[in-house]
N, C-alpha and C positions, 0 to 999 in steps of 0.2 A: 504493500500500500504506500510506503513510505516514495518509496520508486517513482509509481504512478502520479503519486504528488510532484515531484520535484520535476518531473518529465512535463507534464503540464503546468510549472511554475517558470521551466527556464523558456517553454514555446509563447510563455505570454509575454515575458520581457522582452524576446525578439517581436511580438506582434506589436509591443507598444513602440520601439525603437521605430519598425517600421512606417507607426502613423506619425511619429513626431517628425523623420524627415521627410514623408508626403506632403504633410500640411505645410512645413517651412516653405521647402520648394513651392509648392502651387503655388502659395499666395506670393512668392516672390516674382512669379510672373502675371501677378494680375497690376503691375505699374506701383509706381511711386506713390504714395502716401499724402507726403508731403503737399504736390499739387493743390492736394484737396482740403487740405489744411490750411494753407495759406491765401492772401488777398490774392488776387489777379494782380491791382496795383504792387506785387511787391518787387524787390530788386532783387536780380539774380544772386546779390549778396545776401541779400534774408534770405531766401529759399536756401542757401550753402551753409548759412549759419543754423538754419532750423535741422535741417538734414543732420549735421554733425550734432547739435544736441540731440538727436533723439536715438541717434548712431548707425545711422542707416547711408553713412558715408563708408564705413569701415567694411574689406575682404567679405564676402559673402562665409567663407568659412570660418572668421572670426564671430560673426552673426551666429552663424550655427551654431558653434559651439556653447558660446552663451545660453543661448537660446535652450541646447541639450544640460547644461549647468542649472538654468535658472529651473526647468521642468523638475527635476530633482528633487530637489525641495520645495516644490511649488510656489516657485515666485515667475510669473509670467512678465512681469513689469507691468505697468499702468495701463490703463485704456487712452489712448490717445484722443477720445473725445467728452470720454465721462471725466478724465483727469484723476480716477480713483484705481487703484489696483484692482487687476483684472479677476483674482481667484476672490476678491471680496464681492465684488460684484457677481460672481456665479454663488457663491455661497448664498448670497441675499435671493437670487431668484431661484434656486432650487426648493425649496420648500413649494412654492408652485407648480415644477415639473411636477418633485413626486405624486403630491397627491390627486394630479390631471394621472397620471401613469397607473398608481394604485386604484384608481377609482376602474380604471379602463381595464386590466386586470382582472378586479374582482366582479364585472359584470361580464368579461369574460369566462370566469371559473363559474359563476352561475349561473349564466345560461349556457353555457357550450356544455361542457362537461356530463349535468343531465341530461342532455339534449342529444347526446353522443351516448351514453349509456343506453336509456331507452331504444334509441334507434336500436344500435347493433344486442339488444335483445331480442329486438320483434322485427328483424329483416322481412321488407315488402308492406309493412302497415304505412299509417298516414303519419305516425313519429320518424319513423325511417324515410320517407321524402321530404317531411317537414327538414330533418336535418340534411339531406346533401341539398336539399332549396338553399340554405343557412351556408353551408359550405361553399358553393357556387357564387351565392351575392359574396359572401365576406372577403372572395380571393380572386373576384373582379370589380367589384364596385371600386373607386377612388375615394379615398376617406375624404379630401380635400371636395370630393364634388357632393360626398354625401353631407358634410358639415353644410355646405350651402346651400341646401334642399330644407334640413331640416333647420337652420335660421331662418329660411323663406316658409315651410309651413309653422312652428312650433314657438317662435319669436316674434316675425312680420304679420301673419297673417293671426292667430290665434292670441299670442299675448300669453302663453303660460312661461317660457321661460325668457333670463335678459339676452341680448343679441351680442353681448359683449364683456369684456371684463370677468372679474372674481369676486364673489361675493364672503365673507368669515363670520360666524359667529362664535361665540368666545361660551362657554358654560364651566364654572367649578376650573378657570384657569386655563382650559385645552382649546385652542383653536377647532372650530370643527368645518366643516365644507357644508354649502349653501347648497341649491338649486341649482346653481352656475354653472354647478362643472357636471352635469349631466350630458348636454347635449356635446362639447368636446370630448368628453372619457367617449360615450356613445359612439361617435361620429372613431373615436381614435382605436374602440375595441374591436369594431367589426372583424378587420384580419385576423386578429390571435382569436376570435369568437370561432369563425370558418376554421381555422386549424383543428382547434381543439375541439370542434364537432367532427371532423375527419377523421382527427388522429382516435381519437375516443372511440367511436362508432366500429376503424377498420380494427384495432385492437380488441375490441370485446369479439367483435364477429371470429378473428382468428384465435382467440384462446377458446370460443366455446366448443370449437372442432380439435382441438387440441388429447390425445391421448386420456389422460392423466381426467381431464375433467369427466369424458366419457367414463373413464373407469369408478369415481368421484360417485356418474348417478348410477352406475351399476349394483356399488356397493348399496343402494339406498340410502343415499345421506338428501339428506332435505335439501330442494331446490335451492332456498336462503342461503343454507352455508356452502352451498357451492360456491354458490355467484357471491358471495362475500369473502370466503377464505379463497380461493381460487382465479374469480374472473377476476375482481374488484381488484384484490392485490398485485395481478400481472400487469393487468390492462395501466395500473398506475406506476409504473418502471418508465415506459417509454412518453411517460407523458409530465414526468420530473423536467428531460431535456428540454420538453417544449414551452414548459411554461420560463425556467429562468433565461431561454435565450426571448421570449417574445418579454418577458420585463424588461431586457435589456435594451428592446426594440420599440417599445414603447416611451424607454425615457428617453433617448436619445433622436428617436425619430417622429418626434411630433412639431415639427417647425411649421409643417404646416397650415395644422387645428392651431395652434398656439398664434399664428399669425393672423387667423381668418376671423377668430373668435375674441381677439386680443387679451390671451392670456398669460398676465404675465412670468413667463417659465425662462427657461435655457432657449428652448427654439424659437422664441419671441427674439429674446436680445443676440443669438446668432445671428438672425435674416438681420435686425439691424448694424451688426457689427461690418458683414458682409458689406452690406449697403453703403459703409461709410466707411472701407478699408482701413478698420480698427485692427492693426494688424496684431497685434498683442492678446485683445479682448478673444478674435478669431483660433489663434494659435491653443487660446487658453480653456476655451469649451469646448474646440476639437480634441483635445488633447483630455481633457476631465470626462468628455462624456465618452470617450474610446476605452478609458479606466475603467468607467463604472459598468458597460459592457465584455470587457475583457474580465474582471474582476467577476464578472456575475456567471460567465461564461466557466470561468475555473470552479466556482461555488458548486455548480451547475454538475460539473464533471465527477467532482470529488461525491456530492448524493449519489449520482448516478452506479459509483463505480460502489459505495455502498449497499444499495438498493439492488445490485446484480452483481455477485460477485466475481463474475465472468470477466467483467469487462477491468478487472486491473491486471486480469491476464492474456 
């Protein structure tokens, strides 16, 4: 076990290696900065002088290096337009992603999951099309098109929920989540919802043909504990990996719910970092939210390989 750990500890340091120099690079070919920071009136002497203070004069691999120094201990340097340090600034908007993420999550583990269950019990009934209907929208639809469907019927036209923003209310000291983040967790679960109606469904239907189960009702053991010590416990092995890669997938890839719904998360203030070649702010939630998916990704593996012992071998 200890093996299998360290073998997926040293493959995530090179995957993170690898997005730190992706992101440098790109963004160093998306132009100067500076530009866009400075007047139009100003003199080629301010523009030289801005450049060198912000050190975007200096060897592209002295840049990187730094750059590799500063990620280390997580200091990104400032945001170039907020004026504030860039890991503060993600620190402040996360507590938004999560709970957009978590919310999207647990409505996907509530309705996929049973939904997937039932199906591949009763293969051919109307729960069994109900879920590959489920499957089909969830891993074709656009969340981005479906966020603007349901802001146009369920905010514009109806008036039940706001079209914008985050709403908190505060009880016994705990922040808790409003109405708000319904319609983006919604709009953001449908993909992990279709998965885990898929994965659920194909997995019950292949362990009920399974040896072992057959032999299960032969013995006469009661339907219940079959499908609870037997079906229930395999079917949930392969459905460990699916849910902590789609958390991962959910916090890190909602820029565009977050942007439509303006919620203030990590994918909000990304599209705006982008937007205004905050090269530092950019660097620093590409870089944080590649962690929290590679970090979730190893979490992910280490259940996995406890949950089946198989797989550290």
């Amino acid at each position: 076990m200890q093996r299998y750990i360290l073998s997926r500890l040293i493959q995530s340091v090179f995957i993170l290696f690898g997005v730190l120099l992706i992101v440098f690079f790109m963004l160093q070919l998306t132009g100067d900065p500076v530009s866009l920071m400075i007047s139009r009136h100003a003199t080629p002497e301010d523009v030289e002088a801005l450049r060198e203070e912000l050190g975007f004069n200096r060897p592209v691999a002295v840049q990187f290096g730094s750059f590799i120094a500063g990620a280390v201990t997580g200091d990104f340097g400032k945001s170039l337009r907020h004026k504030q340090p860039a890991m503060d600034l993600i620190l402040s908007r996360l507590p938004a992603t999560i709970e957009l993420a978590a919310t999207a999550l647990l409505l996907s583990l509530v309705l996929g999951i049973p939904l997937g269950l039932v199906a591949g019990s009763n293969p051919g009934s109307f729960w069994d099309l109900l879920s590959r209907g489920t499957g089909l929208l969830g891993q074709t639809i656009p969340n981005f098109w479906l966020a603007l469907i349901l802001v146009l019927v369920f905010s514009v036209h109806l008036g039940w929920f706001p079209t914008f923003g985050r709403d908190t209310w505060t009880v016994l000291g705990l922040t808790l989540p409003t109405r708000s983040v319904l319609l983006p967790a919604f709009s953001l679960s449908l993909f992990t919802m279709g998965q885990l109606v898929r994965f659920t469904r194909s997995a019950v239907m292949e362990i009920r043909s399974e040896d072992y189960v057959r032999t299960a009702y032969s013995k006469g053991i009661a339907h219940r504990k079959v499908y609870i010590r037997h079906i229930l416990r395999n079917a949930a092995i392969p459905l460990i990996s699916i849910v902590g890669v789609q958390f991962g997938y959910l916090l890190s890839g909602s820029i565009y719910i977050e942007t439509i719904f303006s919620w203030p998360g990590l994918g909000n203030l990304l599209a705006e970092s982008i937007g205004n070649r905050d090269f530092a702010l950019v660097q620093a939630i590409a870089f944080f939210s590649s962690f929290v998916v590679v970090f979730l990704n190893l979490l992910t593996d280490i259940a996995y390989a406890l949950a089946d012992p198989r797989i550290r071998y």
